[in-house]
N, C-alpha and C positions, 0 to 999 in steps of 0.2 A: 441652368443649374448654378446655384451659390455654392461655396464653401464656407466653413466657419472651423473654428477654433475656441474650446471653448475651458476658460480657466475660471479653477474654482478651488479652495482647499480641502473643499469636503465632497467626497467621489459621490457622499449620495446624490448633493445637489448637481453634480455633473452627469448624474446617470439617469437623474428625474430629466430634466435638463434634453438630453439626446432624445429620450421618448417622448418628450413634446413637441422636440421642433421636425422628429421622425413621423408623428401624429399628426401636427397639425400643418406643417409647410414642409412637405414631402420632396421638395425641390432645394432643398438643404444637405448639404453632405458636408459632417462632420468630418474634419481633417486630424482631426486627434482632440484629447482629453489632457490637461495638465491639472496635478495638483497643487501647483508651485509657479511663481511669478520666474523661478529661474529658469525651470522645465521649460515654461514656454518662450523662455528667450533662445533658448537651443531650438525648438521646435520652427520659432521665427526664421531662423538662419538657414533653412532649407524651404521651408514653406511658406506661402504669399496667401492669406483666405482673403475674400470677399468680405469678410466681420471674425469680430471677436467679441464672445460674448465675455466679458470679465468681473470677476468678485473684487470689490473695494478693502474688504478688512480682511486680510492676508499675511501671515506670518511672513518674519524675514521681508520682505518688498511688498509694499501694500500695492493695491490697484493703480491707483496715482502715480506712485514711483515708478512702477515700472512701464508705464507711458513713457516717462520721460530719460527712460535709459535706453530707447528705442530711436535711433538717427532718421528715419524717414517713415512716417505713418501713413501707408499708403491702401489702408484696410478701412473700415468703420467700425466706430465702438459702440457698445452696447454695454452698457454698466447695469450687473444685479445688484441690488444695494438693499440693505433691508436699515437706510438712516431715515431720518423723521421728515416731517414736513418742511421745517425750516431748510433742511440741505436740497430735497428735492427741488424748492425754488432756484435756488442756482443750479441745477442742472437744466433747466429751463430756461433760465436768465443765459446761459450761455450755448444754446440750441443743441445738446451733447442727448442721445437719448440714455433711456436708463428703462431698469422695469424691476420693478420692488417684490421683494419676496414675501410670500410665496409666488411665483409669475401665473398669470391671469393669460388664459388662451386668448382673450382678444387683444391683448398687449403685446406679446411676443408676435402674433401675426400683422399688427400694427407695424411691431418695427420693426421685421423681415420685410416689408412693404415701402418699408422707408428705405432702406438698402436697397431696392431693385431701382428705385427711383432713381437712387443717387452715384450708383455702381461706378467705379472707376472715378470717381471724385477725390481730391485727397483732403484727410481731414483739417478744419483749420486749426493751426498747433496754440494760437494765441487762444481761441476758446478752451483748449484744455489749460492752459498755462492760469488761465480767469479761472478757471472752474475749480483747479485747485488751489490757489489763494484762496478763494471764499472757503470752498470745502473746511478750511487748516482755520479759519478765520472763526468759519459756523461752531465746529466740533468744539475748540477751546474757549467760544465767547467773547473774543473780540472784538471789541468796538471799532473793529477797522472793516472795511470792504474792498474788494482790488476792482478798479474800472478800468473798460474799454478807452482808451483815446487814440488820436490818429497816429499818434508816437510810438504806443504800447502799450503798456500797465502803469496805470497810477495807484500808488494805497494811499486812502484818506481815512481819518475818524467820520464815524459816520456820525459821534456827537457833534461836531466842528461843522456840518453842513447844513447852512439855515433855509434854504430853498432847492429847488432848481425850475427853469424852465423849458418848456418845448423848445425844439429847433429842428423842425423837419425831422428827418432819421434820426438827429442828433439828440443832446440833452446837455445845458447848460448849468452847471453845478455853481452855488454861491457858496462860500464858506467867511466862518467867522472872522476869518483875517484878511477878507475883503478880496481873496482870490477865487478866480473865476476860469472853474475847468470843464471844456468841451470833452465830453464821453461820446464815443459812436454807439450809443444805443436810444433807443424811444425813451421818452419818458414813461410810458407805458410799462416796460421793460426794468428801467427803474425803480419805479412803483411796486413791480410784484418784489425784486429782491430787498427792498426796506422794507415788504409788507408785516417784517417783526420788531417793526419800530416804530416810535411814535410819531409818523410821518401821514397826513393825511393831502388827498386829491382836491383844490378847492375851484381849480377849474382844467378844462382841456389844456391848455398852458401851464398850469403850476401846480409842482406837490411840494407840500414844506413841512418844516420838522414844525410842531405842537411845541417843542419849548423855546422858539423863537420870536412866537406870534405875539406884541406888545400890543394889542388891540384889534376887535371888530367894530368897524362899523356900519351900521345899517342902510339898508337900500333896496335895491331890485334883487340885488343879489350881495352884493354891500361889499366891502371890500376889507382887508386886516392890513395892518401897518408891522412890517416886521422890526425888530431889534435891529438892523441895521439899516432901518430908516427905508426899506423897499417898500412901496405899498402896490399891493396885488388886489386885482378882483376877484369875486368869488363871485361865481355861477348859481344859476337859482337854482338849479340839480343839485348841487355839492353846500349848498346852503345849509341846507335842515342837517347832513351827513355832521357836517363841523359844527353845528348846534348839537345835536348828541353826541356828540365826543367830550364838549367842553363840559356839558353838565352835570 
């Protein structure tokens, strides 16, 4: 048997909400119902679930705040979120699940599956800590992003970043003022959260920003010469991709 907890400020979606997960993962026993970010801080202080399913846009304590008004997260989160594509990337870019409204019964069963997997794990606090940087980053259109590294949080312009490349797990960030910062995430990873930027993949090793590239030249796969003089290869798969982009 799981428990959950489930916060939301509108009773209907917490009452659609209980009959789904009564429907569909009958191995759920809701611990209570809050319409309020503070309700369930009172609720927290007696009660420990297995997950929390939580609403992001929230009078008074949004979703995200009230994460972080919380001393030890020793539960799983599940964010309902009804935000756009763009923000859904960083909740992926930072392995945090979520499930978009209206919820989809193969989604909610997905992520009730995901908690059994993970049960008694604690969650990691620097991925929510990422995920709401970007989130505050996405929402208002900032040209900033917050990254992974092995120190903590770095925020960078994401104008200011002329390359990056592979490093195992890692990812090696160039920037225009010639500094160079290790993120603990894939390039991969990377990729998807710039995917609303002019940022294109031109090999397994390197994604770079489009307005850095001072040159292609031709070959097997040919290679670009960037603005601060790096010159990278380009892949014959990623070849024709950065031919359509430039055209």
């Amino acid at each position: 048997m799981l428990t959950a907890i489930l916060i939301d400020d509108e009773k209907g979606c917490l009452d659609t909400l209980e009959i789904e997960l009564q429907t569909y993962c009958p191995d759920v026993k809701v611990l209570a119902k809050c319409q309020s970010a503070e309700k369930a801080l009172e609720v927290l202080d007696t009660l420990i679930p297995d997950m929390i399913f939580l609403d992001i846009s929230m009078p008074q304590i949004n979703g995200f705040d009230f994460l972080l008004k919380i001393p030890k997260i020793n539960f799983e989160v599940i964010f309902c979120t009804a935000y756009d594509a763009f923000a859904l990337t960083a909740f992926e870019f930072c392995a945090i699940d979520y499930l978009l409204k209206p919820v989809s019964k193969e989604k909610l069963i997905r992520a009730v599956d995901k908690v059994r997997q993970k049960q008694h794990k604690q969650v990691d606090l620097q991925n929510l800590e990422l995920l709401l940087a970007n989130m505050r980053g996405g929402i208002h259109h900032k040209p900033n992003v917050a990254v992974p590294t092995p120190e903590g949080l770095e925020f960078i312009s994401i104008t200011d970043i002329v390359y990056a490349e592979a490093d195992g797990n890692y990812s090696r960030i160039y920037m225009t003022n010639k500094e160079k910062i290790l993120i603990s995430r894939t390039l991969k990873d990377l990729e998807a959260l710039l995917s609303n930027h002019p940022f294109v993949r031109i090999h397994q090793s390197y994604l770079v920003n489009m307005a850095y590239i001072k040159k292609y030249v031709k070959g097997e796969g040919g290679y670009v010469v960037m603005t601060n003089g790096a010159t990278l290869q380009v892949s014959r798969a990623n070849r024709i991709k950065l031919m359509d982009l430039v055209r």
